[in-house]
Structures are given as structure tokens and as C-alpha cells.
SERO-4910 file (N, C-alpha, C, O; in steps of 0.05 Angstrom, whole numbers):
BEGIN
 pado doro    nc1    nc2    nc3   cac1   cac2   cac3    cc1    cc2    cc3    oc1    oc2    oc3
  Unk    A     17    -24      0      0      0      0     18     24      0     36     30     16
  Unk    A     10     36    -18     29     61    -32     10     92    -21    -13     94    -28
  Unk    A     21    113     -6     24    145     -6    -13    145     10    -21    130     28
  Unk    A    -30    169     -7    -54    172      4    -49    198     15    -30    213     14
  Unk    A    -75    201     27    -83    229     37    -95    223     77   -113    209     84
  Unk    A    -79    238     92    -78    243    117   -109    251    120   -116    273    113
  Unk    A   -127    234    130   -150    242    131   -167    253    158   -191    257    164
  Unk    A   -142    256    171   -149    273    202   -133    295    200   -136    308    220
  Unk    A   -117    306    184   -115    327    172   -131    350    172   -153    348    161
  Unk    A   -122    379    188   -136    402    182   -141    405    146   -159    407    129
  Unk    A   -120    405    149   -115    412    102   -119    389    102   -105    375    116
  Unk    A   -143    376     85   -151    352     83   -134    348     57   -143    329     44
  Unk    A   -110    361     43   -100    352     23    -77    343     37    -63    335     20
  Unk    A    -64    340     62    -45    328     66    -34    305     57    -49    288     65
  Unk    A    -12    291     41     -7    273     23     10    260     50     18    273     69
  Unk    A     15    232     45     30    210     70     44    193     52     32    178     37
  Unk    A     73    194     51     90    185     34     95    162     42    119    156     40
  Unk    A     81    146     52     87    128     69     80     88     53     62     83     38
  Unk    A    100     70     61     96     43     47     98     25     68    115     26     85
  Unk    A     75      4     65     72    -11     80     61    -34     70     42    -31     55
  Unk    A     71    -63     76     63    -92     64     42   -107     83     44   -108    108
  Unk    A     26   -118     70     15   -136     87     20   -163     84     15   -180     66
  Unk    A     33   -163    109     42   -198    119     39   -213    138     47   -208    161
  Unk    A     28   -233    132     17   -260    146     -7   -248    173     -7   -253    197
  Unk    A    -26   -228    152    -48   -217    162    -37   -192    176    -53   -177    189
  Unk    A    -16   -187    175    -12   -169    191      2   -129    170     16   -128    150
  Unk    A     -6   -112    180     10    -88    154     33    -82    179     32    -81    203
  Unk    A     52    -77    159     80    -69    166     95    -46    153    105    -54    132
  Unk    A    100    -26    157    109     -1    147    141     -5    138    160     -9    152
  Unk    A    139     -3    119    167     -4    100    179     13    104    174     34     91
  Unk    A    212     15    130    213     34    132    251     39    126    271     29    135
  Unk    A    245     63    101    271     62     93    282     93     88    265    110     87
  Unk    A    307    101     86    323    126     85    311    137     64    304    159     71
  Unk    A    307    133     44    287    146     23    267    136     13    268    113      4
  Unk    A    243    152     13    218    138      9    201    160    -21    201    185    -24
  Unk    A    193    144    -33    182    164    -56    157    178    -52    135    169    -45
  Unk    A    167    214    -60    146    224    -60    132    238    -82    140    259    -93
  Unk    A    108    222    -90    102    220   -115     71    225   -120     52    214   -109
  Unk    A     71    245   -142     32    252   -142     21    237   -162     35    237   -182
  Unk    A      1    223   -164    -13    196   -187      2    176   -192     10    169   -215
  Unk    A      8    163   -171     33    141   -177     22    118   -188     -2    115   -184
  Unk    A     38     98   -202     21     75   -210     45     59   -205     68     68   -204
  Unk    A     37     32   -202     59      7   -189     54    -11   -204     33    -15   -217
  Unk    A     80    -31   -202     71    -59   -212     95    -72   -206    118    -62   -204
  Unk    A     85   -103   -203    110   -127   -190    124   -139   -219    108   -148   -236
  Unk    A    153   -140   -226    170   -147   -246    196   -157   -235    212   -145   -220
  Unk    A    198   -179   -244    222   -189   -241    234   -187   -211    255   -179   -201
  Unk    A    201   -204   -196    211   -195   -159    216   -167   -155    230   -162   -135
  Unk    A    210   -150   -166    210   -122   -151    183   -107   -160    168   -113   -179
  Unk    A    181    -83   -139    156    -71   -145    173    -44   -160    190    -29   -150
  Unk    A    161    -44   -189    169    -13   -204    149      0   -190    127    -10   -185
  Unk    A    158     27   -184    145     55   -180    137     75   -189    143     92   -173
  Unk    A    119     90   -217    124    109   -224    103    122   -223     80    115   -222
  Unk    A    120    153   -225    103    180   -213    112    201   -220    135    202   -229
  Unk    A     92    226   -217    107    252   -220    119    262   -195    104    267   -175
  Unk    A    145    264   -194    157    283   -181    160    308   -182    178    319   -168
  Unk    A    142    325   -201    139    355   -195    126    360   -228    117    344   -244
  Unk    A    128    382   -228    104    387   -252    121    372   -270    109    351   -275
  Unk    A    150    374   -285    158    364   -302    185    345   -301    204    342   -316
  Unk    A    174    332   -273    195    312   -264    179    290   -263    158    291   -249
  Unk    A    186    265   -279    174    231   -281    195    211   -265    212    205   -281
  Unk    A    199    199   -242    217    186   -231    201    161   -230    176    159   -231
  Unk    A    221    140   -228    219    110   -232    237    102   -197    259    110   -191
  Unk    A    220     86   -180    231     77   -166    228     47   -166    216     36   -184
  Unk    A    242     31   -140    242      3   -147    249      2   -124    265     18   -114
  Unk    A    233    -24   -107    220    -33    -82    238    -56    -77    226    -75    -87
  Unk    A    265    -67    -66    274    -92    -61    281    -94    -35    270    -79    -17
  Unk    A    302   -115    -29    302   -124     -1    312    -99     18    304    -97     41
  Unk    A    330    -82      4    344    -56     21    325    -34     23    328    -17     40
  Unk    A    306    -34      8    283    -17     15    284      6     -9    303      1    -24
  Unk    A    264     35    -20    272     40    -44    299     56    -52    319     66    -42
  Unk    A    284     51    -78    316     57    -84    304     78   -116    290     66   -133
  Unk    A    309     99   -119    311    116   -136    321    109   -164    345    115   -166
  Unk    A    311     99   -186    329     91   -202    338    121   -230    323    141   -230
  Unk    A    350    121   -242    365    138   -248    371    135   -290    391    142   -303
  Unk    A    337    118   -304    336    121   -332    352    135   -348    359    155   -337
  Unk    A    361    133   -371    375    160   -394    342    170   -404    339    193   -411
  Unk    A    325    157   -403    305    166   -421    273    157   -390    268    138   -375
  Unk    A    260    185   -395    240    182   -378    209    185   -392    209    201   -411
  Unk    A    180    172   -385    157    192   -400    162    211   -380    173    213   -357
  Unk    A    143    230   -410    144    264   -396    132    255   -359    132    232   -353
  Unk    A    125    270   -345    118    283   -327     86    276   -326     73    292   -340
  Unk    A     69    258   -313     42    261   -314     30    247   -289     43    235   -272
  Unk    A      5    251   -290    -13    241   -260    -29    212   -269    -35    206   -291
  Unk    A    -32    201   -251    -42    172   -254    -41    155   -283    -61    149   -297
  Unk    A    -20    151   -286     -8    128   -307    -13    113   -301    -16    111   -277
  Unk    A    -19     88   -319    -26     62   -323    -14     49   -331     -9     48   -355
  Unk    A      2     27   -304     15      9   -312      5    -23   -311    -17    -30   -302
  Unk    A     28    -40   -322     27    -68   -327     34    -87   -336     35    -82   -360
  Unk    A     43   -109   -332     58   -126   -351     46   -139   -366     26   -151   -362
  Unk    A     65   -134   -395     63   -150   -419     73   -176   -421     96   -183   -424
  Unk    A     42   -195   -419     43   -220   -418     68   -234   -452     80   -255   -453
  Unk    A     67   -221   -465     92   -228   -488    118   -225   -491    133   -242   -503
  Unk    A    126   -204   -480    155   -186   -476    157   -184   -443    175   -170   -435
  Unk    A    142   -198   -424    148   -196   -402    158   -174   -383    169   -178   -362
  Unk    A    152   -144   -400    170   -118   -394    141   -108   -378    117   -114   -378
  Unk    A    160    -86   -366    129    -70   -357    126    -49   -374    144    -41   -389
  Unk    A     94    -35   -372     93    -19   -401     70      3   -380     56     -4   -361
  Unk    A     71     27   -391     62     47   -381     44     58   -410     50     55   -433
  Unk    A     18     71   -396      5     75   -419    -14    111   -403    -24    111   -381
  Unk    A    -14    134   -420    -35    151   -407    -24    159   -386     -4    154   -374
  Unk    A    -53    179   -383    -45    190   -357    -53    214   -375    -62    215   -398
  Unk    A    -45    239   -355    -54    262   -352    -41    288   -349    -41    292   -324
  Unk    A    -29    310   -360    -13    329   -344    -21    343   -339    -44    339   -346
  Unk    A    -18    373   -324    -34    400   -321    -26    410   -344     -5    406   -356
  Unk    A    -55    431   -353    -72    429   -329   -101    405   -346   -123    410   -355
  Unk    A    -87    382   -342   -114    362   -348   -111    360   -385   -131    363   -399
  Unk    A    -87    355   -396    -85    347   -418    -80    321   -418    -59    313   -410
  Unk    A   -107    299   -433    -99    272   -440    -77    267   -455    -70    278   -476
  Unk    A    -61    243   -439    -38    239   -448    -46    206   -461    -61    194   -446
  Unk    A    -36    188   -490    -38    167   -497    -26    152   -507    -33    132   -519
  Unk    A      1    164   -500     31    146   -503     36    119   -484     30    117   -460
  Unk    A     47    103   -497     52     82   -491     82     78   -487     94     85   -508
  Unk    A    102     69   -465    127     67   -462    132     33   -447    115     24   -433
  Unk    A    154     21   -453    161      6   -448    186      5   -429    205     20   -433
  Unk    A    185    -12   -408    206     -9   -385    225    -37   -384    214    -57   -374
  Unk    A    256    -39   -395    266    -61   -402    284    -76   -370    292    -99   -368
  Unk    A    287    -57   -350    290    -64   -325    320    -48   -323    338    -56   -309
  Unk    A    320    -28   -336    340     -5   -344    335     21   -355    346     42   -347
  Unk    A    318     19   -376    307     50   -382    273     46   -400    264     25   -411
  Unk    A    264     63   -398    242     73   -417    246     85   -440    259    104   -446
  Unk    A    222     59   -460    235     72   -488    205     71   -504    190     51   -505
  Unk    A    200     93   -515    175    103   -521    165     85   -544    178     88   -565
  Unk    A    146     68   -546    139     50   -567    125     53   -584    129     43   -607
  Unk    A     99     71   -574     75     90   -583     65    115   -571     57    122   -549
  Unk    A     68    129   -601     67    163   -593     37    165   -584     32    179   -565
  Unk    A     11    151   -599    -17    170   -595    -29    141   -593    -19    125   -608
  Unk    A    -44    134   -582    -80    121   -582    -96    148   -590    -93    168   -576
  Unk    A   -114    149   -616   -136    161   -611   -152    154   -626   -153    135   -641
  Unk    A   -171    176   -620   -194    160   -642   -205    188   -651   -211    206   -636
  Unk    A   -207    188   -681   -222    210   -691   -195    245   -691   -198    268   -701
  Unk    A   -172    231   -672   -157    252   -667   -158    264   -641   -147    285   -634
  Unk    A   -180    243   -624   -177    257   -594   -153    229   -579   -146    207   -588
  Unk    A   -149    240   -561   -134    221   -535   -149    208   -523   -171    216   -515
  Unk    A   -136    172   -520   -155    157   -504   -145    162   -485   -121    166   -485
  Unk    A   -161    163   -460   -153    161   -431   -158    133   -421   -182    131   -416
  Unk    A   -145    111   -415   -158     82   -409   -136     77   -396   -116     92   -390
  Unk    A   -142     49   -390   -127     29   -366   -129     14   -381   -147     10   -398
  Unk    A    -93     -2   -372    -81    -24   -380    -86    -55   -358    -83    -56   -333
  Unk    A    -91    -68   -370   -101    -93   -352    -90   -118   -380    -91   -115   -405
  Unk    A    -79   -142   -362    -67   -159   -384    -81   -194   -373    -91   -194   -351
  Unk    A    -81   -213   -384    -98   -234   -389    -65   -250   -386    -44   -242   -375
  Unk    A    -71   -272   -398    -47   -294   -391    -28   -291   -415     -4   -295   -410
  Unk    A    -38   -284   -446    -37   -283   -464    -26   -248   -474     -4   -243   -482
  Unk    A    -46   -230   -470    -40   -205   -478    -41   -180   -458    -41   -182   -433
  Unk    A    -42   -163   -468    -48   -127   -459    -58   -114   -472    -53   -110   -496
  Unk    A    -82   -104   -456   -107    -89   -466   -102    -62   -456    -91    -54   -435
  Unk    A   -113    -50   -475   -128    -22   -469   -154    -17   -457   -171    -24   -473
  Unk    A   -163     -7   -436   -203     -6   -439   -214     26   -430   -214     38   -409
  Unk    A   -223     32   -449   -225     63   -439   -260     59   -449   -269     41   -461
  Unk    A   -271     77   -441   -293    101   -429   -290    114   -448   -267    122   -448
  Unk    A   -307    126   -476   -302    150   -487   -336    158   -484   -354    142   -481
  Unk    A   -337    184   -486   -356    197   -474   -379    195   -504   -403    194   -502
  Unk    A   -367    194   -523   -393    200   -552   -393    169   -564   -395    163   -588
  Unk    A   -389    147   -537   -392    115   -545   -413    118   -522   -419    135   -505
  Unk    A   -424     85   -536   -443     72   -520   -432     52   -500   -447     43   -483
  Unk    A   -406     42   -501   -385     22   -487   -367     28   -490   -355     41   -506
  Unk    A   -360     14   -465   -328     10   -464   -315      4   -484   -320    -18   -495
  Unk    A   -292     23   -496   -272      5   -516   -248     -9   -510   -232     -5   -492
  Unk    A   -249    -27   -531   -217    -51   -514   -199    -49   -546   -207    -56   -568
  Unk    A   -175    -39   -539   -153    -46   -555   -136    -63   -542   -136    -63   -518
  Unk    A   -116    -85   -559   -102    -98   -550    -68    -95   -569    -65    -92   -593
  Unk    A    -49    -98   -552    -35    -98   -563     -4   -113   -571     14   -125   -559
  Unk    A     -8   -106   -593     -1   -117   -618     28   -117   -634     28    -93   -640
  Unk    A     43   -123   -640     64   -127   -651     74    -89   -651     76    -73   -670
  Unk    A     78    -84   -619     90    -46   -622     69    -32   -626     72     -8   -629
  Unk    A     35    -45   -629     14    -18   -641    -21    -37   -625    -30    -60   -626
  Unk    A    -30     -9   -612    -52    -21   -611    -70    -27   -629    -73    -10   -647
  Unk    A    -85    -47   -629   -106    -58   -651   -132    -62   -636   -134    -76   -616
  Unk    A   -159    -45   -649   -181    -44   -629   -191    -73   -631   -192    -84   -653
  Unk    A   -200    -86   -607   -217   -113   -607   -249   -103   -614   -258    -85   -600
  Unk    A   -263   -112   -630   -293   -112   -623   -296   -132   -600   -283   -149   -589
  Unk    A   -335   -114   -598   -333   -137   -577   -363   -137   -582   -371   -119   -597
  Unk    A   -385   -161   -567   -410   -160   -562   -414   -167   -539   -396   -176   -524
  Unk    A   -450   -162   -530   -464   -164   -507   -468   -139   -493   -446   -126   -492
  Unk    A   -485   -128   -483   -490   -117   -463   -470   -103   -459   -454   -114   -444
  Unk    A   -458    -71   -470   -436    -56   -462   -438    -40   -425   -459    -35   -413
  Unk    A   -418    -36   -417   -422    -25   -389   -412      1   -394   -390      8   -401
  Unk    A   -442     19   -388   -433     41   -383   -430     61   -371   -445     81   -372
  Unk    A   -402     58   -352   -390     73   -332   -362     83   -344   -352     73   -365
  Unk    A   -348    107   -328   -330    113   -331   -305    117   -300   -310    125   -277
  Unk    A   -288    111   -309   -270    115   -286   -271     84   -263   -275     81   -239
  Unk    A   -265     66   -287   -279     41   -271   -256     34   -255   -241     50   -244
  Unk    A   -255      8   -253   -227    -16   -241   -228    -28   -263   -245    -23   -280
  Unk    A   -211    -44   -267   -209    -71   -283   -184    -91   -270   -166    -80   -257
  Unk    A   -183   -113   -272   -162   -132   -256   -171   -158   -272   -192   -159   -284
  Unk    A   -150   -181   -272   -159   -213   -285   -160   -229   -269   -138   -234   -260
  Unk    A   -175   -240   -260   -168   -268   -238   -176   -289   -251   -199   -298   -250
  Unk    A   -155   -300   -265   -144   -320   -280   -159   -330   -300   -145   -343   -315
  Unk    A   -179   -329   -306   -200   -333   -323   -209   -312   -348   -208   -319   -372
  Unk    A   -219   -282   -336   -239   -269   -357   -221   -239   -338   -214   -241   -315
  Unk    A   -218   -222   -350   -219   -194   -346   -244   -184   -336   -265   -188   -348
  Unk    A   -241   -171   -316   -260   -155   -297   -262   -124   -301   -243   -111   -312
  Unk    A   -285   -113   -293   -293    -87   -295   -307    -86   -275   -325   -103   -276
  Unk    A   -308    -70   -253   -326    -65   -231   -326    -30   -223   -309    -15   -229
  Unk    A   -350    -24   -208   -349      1   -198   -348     16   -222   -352      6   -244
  Unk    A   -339     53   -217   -337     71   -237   -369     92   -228   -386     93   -211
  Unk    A   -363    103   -246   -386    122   -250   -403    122   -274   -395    128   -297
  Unk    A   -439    113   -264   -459    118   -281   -454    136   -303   -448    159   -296
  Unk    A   -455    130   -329   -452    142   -348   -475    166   -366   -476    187   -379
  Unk    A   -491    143   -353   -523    145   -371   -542    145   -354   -558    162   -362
  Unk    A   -549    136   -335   -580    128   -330   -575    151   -307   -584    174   -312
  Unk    A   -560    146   -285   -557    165   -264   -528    178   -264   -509    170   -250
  Unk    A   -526    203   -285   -501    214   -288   -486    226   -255   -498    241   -240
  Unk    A   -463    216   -248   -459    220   -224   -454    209   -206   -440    218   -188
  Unk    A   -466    180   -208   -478    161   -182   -456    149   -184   -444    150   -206
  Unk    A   -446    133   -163   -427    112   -161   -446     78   -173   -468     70   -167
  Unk    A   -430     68   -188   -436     45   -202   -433     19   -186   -415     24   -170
  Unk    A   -440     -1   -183   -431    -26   -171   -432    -48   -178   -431    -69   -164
  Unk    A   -436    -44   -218   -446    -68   -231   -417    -82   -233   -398    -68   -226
  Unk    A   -412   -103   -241   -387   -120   -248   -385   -131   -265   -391   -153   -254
  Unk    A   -379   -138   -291   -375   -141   -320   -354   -163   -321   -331   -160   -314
  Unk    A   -362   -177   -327   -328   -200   -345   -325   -199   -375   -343   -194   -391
  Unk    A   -304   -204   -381   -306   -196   -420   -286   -224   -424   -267   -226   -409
  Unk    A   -289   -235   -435   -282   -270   -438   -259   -266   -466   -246   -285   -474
  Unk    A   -256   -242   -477   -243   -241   -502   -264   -237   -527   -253   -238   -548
  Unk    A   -291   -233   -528   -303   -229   -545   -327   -216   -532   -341   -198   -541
  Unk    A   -330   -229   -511   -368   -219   -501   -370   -208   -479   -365   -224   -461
  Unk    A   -376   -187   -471   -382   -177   -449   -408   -193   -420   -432   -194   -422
  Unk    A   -399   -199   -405   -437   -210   -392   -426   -193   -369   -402   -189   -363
  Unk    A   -455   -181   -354   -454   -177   -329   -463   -195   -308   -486   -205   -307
  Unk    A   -441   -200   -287   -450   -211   -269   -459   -209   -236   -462   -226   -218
  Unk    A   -465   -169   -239   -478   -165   -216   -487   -145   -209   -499   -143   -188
***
């Protein structure tokens, strides 16, 4: 469990740089000489370590890495620009981690795609768009591939790209589209998940609690 907001806090924006594991039922605070402090961070486990990445200031992108000595700052020739809540993940093919999106001030969609070889970042894809706008989506991967799934506002569903030899390629899909934005998605070993987000349509606003599986072709909801 990564950073968050101090919620007994006068300035309820107080940020808590703080890392902590939970083990054998129990949370334990990771506690080391430098700890990252980072706004929209996104994580992921590679090669036994947890990658870190975040903005470190309006036009600072730092990469950290989580091992037995505790973190450790790592130090790329090549970084993505600078942005807030990136989407990361591993690529079930290339086994690398890959960063996709995200956001900079003040609130420009970002839809570059970068690849992390366990040494530097190297930019693979300049744009996702559609029509010439920026997708904003989340990366979620199956046993097999890595998907894209975004929310666009002038669709009726979710769209899923998957990707493909260096380039995303959109999947169709059928059944029953879900439509929320700002969802989750995760795989538990079977079908790709979609849960929570925000009502799109019926009750613009409302928090959602439907849950969606997408099998690779069909959408069903299952709650």
C-alpha cells in the first residue's frame, strides 16, 4: 500500500509518503532512508520487484524500485514526460512493464505508450486516438495479452484495444456494453474484470456497482 491522503488532517490535502506490506495478516510499514514522493503514482510487481512510477513535480517523471534494502531511486537515460495517474502493467509477451496515459496540467490527456526493459524507458507509441482525440484508459493484461479499456464519452461502451506487434489494434466486442467511466479492471485467472466507476447514462454521477467479465469477445454482467 502506496502514499494517500492524511485524513485527520486540518488541510484535508495532506499527502502520506508512506509504504507498508501486508504480511501474514498483519501491515507493516516499510521503513527506509528514502521513500518516494510522488503525485498519481502507479505500481507494478516485475522481475521480484515492485516498479514505482510518478510525478515528481510538474515536469519531473521518476521511476523507483522496491527490493530487499528498501527503495531505491532509479536513475533512466530516457524518462515519459511528467504526468498524474499512469497506467501500468505487464506485458504477458515481452514480459517488460509498459506504461500507458495518464494526464498532465492542467488536465491534458496523455496516450503514449512506453516500455520499461529493467534499465530504461523507451517510447513505443506516440498516440492512441480516435477520430484525433486522446484515449484516456487502463491497461489490464490476461495470460496471453495487454489491453487497453477506456470510457469515451460519444460511445455507447467500453472500448478494448489490444496490443499488438508495437501498435494497438481495437478488439470488437459483443453483449450488453457497461456504461461507466472511471472504472477498475483486474484478471483473476480466467476473464478480465470491470467493476465500480461512475454511471454514465441512466444516473449521471452516481457511483456504479455493476461487475462485468469480458471472456475475449463478449461482455456479460454478473452483478
Amino acid at each position: 500500500m502506496l502514499g494517500g491522503w492524511d485524513n485527520e488532517a486540518v488541510d484535508a490535502f495532506v499527502a502520506r509518503y508512506e509504504s507498508w506490506r501486508l504480511s501474514g495478516g498483519n501491515w507493516v510499514e516499510i521503513a527506509t532512508p528514502e521513500v518516494p514522493k510522488l503525485a498519481g503514482l502507479a505500481a507494478v510487481t516485475t522481475g521480484g520487484q515492485t516498479l514505482l512510477v510518478g510525478s515528481g513535480g510538474a515536469s519531473i517523471e521518476e521511476t523507483w524500485s522496491l527490493g530487499k534494502s528498501g527503495w531505491q531511486r532509479l536513475q533512466p537515460l530516457h524518462s515519459p514526460p511528467a504526468r498524474f495517474n499512469p497506467s501500468v502493467a505487464i506485458d504477458p509477451v515481452s514480459h517488460q512493464a509498459m506504461l500507458f496515459g495518464g494526464w498532465n496540467f492542467p488536465k491534458q490527456v496523455l496516450s503514449d505508450t512506453w516500455r520499461w526493459d529493467g534499465h530504461d524507458w523507451t517510447l513505443v507509441d506516440s498516440a492512441l486516438n480516435i477520430s484525433g482525440h486522446p484515449v484516456n484508459g487502463i491497461l489490464v493484461a490476461d495470460r496471453k495479452s495487454l489491453y487497453v479499456l477506456a470510457y469515451l464519452g460519444t460511445a455507447e461502451e467500453v472500448r478494448i484495444w489490444q496490443w499488438r506487434s508495437d501498435h494497438w489494434t481495437e478488439v470488437k466486442s459483443t453483449g450488453s456494453p457497461p456504461r461507466v467511466q472511471d472504472f477498475g479492471v483486474g484478471f483473476d485467472g480466467s476473464k478480465i474484470l470491470l467493476f465500480g466507476g461512475i454511471d454514465a447514462y441512466e444516473h449521471v454521477g452516481n457511483p456504479s456497482t455493476a461487475i462485468w467479465t469480458w471472456d475475449g469477445t463478449r461482455w456479460a454482467q454478473i452483478h
